[in-house]
Biotite code that builds the C-alpha atoms (Angstrom):
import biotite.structure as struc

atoms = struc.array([
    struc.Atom([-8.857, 5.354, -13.650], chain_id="A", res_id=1, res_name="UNK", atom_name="CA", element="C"),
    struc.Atom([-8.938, 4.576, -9.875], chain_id="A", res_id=2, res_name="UNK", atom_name="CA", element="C"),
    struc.Atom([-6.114, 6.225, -8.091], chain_id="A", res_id=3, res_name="UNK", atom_name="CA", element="C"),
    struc.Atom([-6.478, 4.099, -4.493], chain_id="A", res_id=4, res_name="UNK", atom_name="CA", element="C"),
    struc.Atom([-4.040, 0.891, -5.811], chain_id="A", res_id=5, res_name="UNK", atom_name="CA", element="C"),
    struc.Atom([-3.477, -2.048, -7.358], chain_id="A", res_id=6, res_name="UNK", atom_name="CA", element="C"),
    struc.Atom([-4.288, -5.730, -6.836], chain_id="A", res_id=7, res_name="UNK", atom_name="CA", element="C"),
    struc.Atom([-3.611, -9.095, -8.167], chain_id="A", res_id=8, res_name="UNK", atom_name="CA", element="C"),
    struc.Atom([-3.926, -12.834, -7.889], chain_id="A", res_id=9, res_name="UNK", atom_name="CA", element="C"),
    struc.Atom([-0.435, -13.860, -6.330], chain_id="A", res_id=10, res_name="UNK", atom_name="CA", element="C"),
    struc.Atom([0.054, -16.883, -8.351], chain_id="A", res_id=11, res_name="UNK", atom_name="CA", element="C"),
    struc.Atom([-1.203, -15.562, -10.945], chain_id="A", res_id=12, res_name="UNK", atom_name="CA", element="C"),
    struc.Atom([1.654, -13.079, -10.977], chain_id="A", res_id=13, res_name="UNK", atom_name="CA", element="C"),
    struc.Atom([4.187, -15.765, -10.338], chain_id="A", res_id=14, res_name="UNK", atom_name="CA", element="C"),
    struc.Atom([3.136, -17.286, -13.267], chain_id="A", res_id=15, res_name="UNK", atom_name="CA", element="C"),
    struc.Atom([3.524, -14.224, -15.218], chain_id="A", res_id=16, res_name="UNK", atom_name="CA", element="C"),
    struc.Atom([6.688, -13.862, -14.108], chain_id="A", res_id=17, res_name="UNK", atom_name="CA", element="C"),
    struc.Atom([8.264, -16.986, -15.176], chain_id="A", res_id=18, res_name="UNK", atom_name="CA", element="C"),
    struc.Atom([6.277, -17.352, -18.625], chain_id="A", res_id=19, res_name="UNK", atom_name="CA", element="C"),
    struc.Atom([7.061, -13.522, -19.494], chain_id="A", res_id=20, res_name="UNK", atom_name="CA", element="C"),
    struc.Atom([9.453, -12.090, -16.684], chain_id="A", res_id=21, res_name="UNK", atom_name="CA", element="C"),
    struc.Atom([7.743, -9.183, -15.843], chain_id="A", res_id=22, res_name="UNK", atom_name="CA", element="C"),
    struc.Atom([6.664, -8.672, -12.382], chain_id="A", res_id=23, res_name="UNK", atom_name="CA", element="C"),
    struc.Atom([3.593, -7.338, -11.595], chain_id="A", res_id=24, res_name="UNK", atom_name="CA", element="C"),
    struc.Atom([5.168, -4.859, -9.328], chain_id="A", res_id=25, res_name="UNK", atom_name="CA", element="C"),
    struc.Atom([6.911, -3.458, -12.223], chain_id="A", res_id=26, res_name="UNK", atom_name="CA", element="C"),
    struc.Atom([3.825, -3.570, -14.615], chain_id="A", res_id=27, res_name="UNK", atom_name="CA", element="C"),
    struc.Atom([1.906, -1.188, -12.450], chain_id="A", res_id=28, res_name="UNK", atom_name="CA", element="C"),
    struc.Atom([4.519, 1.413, -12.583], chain_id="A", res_id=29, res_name="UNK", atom_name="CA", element="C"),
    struc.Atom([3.663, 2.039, -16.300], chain_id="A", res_id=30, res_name="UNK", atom_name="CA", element="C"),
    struc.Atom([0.420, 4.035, -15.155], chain_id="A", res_id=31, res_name="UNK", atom_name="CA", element="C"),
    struc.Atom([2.975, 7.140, -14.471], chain_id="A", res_id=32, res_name="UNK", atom_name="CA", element="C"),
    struc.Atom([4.154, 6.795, -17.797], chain_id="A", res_id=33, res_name="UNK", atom_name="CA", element="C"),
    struc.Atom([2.286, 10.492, -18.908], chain_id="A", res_id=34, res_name="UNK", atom_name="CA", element="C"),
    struc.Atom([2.430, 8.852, -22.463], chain_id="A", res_id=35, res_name="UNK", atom_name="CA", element="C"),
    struc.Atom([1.301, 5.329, -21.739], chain_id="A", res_id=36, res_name="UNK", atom_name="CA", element="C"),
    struc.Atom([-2.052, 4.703, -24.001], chain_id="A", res_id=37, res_name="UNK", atom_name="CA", element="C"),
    struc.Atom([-5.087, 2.961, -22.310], chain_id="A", res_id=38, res_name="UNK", atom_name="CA", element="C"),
    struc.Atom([-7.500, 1.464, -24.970], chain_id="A", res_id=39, res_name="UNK", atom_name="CA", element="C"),
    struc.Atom([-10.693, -0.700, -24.277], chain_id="A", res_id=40, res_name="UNK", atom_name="CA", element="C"),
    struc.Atom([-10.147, -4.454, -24.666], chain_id="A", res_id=41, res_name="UNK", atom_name="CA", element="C"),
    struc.Atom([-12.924, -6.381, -25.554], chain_id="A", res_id=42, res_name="UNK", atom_name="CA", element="C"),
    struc.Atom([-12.022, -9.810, -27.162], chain_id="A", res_id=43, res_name="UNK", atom_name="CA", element="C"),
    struc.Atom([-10.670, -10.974, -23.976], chain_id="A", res_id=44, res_name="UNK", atom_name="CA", element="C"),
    struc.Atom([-14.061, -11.240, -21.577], chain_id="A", res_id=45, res_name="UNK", atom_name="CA", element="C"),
    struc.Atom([-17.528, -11.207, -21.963], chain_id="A", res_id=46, res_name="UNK", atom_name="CA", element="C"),
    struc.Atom([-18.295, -10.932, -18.235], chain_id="A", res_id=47, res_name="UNK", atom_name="CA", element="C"),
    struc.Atom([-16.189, -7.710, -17.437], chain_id="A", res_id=48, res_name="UNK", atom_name="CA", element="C"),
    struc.Atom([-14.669, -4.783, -18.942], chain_id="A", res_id=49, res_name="UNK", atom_name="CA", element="C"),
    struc.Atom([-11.271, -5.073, -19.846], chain_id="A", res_id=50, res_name="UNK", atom_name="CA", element="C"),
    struc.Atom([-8.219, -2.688, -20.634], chain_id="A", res_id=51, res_name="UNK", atom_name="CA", element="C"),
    struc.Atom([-5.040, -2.944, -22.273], chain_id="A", res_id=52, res_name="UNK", atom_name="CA", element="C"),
    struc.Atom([-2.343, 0.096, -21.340], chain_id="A", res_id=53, res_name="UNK", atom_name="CA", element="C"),
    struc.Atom([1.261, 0.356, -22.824], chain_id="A", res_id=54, res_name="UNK", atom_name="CA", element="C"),
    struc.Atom([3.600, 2.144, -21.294], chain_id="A", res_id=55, res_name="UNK", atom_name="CA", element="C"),
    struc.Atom([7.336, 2.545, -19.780], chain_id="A", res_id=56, res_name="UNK", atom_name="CA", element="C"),
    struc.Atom([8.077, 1.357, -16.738], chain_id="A", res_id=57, res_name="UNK", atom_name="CA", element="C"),
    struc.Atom([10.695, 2.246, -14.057], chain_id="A", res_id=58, res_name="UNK", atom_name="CA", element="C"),
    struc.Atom([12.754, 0.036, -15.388], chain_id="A", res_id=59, res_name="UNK", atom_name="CA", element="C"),
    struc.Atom([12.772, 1.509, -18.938], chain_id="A", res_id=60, res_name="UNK", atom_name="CA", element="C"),
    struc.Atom([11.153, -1.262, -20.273], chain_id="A", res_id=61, res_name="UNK", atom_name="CA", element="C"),
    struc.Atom([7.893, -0.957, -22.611], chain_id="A", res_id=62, res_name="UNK", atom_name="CA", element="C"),
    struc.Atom([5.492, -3.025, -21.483], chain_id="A", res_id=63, res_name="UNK", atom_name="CA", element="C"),
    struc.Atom([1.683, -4.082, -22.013], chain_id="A", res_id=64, res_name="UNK", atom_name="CA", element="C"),
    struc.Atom([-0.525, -3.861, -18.844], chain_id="A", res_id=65, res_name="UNK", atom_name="CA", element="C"),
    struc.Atom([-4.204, -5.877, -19.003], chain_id="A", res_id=66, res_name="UNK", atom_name="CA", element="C"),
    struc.Atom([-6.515, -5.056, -16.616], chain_id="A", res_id=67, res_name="UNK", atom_name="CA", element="C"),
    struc.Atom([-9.952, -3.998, -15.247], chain_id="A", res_id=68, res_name="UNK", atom_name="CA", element="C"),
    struc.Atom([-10.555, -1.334, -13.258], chain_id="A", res_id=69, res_name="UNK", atom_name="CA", element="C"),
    struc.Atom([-13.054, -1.188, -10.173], chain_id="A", res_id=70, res_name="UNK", atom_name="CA", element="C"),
    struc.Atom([-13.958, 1.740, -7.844], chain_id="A", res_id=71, res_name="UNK", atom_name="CA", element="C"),
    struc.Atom([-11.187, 1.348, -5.859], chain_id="A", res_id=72, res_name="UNK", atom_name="CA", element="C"),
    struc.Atom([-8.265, -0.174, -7.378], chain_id="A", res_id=73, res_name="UNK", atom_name="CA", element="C"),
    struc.Atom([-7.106, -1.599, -10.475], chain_id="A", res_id=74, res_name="UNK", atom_name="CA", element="C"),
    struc.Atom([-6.905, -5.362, -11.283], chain_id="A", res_id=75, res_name="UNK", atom_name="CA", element="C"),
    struc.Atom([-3.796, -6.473, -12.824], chain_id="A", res_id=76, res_name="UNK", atom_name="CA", element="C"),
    struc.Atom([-4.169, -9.450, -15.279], chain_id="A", res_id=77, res_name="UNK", atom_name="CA", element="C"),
    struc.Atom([-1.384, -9.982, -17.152], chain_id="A", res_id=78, res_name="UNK", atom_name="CA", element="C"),
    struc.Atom([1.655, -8.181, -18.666], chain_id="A", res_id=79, res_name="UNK", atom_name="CA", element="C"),
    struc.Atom([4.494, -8.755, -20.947], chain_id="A", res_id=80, res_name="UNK", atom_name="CA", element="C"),
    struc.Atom([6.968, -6.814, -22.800], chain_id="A", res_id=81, res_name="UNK", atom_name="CA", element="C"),
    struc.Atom([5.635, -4.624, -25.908], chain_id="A", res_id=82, res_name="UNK", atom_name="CA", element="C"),
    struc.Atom([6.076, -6.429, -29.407], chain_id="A", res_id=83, res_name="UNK", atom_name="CA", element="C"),
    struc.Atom([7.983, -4.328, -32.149], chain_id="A", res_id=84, res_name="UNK", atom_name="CA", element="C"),
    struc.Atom([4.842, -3.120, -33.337], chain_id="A", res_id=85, res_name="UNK", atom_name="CA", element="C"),
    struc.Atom([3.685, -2.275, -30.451], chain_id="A", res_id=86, res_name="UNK", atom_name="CA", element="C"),
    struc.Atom([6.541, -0.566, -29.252], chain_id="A", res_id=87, res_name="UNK", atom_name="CA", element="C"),
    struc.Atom([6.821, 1.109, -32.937], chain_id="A", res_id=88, res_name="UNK", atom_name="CA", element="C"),
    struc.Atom([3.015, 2.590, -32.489], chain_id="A", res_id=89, res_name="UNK", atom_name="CA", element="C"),
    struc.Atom([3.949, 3.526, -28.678], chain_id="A", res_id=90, res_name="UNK", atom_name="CA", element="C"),
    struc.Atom([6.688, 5.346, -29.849], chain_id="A", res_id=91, res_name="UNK", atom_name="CA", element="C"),
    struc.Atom([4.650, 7.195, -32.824], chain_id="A", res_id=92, res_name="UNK", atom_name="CA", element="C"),
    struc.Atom([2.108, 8.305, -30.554], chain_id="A", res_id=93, res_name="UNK", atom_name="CA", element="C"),
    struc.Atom([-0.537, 5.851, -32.399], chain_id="A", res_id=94, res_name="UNK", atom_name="CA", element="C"),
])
């Protein structure tokens, strides 16, 4: 993954924050989770590759990160706290 920063559409993390209140300055800080997962995400575009990562934040709070990933940065989509299941697989090492 590209280790040079993070960008994102500013309303679109406003709206993120009131629909799921989490910032997107929190979201990011789940990449130095050492046991967040990345995994490919597919269904969601058909004109560019996009990721999914789960992982804790700062704040203690399990979270699900989308996003692409160019040469120099990594594009934030969206993010929202982990369901049960997710959190259940997170926590299994799944």
């Amino acid at each position: 993954m590209p280790d040079t920063g993070f960008v994102w559409d500013p309303d679109k993390a406003i709206e993120n924050l009131d629909k799921h209140r989490v910032s997107f300055d929190e979201a990011i800080t789940v990449f130095g989770d050492p046991l967040a997962t990345t995994v490919p995400d597919p269904d969601h575009s058909s004109d560019e590759e996009r990721w999914w990562t789960i992982g804790l934040s700062l704040q203690q709070r399990l979270i699900v990160v989308w996003h692409t990933d160019h040469v120099e940065s990594i594009r934030v989509i969206g993010a929202r706290l982990a369901t049960p299941s997710e959190r259940r697989k997170y926590e299994s090492g799944e």
